[in-house]
C-alpha positions in Angstrom: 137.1 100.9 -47.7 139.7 99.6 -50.2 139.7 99.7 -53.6 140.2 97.0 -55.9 142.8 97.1 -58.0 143.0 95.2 -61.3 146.5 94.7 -63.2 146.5 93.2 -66.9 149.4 91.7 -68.4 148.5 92.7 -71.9 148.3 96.6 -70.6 151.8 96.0 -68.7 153.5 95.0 -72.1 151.9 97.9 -73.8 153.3 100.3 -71.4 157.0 98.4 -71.5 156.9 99.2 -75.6 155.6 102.1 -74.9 158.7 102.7 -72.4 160.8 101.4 -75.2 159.9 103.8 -78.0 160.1 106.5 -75.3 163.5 105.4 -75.1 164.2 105.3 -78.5 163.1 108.7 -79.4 165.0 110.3 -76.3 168.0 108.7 -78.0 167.4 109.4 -81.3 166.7 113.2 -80.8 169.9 113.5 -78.1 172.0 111.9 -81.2 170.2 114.4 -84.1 171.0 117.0 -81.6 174.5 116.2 -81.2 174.9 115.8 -85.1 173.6 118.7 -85.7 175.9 121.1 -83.3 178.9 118.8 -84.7 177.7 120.3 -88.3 178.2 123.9 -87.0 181.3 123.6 -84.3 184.0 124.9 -87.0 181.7 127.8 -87.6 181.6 131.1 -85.6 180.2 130.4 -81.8 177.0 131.7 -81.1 177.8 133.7 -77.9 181.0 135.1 -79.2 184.5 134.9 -78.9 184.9 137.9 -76.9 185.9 138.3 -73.0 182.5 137.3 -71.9 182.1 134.8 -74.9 184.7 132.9 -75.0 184.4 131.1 -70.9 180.7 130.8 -71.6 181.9 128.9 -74.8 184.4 126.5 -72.8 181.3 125.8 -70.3 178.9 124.8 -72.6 181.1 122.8 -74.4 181.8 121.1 -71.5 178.4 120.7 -70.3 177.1 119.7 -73.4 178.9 116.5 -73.2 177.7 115.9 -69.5 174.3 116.8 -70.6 174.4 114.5 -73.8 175.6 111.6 -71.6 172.7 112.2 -69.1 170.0 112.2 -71.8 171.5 109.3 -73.1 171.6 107.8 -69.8 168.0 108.1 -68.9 167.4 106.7 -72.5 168.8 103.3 -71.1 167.1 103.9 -68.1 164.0 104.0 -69.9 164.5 100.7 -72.1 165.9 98.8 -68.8 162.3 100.0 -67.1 160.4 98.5 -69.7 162.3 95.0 -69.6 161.6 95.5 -66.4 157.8 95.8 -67.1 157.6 92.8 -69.8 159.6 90.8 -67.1 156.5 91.8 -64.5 154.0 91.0 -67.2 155.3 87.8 -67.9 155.8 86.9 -64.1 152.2 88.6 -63.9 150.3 85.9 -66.5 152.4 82.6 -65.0 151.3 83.2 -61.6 147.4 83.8 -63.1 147.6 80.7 -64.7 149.2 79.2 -62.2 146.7 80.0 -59.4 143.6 79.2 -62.1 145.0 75.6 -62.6 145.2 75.5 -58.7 141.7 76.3 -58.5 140.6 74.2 -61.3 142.2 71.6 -59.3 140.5 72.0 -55.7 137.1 72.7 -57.7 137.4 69.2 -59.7 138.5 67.4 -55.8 135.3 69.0 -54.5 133.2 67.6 -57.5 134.2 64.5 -57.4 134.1 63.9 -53.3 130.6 65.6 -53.3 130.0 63.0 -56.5 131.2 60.7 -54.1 129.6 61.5 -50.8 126.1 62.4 -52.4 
């Protein structure tokens, strides 16, 4: 049996701003984070500057960038999905009223050839 499935535009454009702030709080943690390290970079590094310390430093320095980039990156990601979403919505209520004036139509013909006929 198949289910029925029911999509509301209004719903749609609450999920795209709910995509958006999403979005916006990925990006604005990612860029508090990055602040933040910037603060204490001229300080002494947490894992040391010893043998051992000192590669693991030059990875994650490296990798922080990369992951920083990626965060940011799904950030956009994020905020392009819910244009995406409000684009649906809209596309969503046109074709509703669209397909409702069609009817409206075809309803009003049959009235008026039944008014005729009877």
């Amino acid at each position: 049996m198949a289910e029925r499935v029911v999509i509301d535009a209004a719903t749609l454009r609450e999920s795209a701003a709910g995509l958006a702030e999403v979005a916006g709080r990925v990006e604005q943690t990612v860029r508090a984070l990055s602040a933040q390290l910037r603060r204490h970079a001229g300080g002494p590094a947490p894992w040391g500057g010893d043998e051992v310390g000192r590669p693991y430093g030059e990875a994650y320095v490296e990798l922080e960038a990369t992951a920083f980039e990626a965060l940011l990156s799904y950030a956009d990601q994020l905020r392009d999905a819910g244009l995406d979403v409000t684009r649906d919505a809209e596309a969503l209520l046109r074709s509703e009223q669209s397909n409702a004036a069609t009817i409206a139509r075809v309803e009003d013909a049959d009235t008026h050839r039944d008014a005729r006929d009877g």
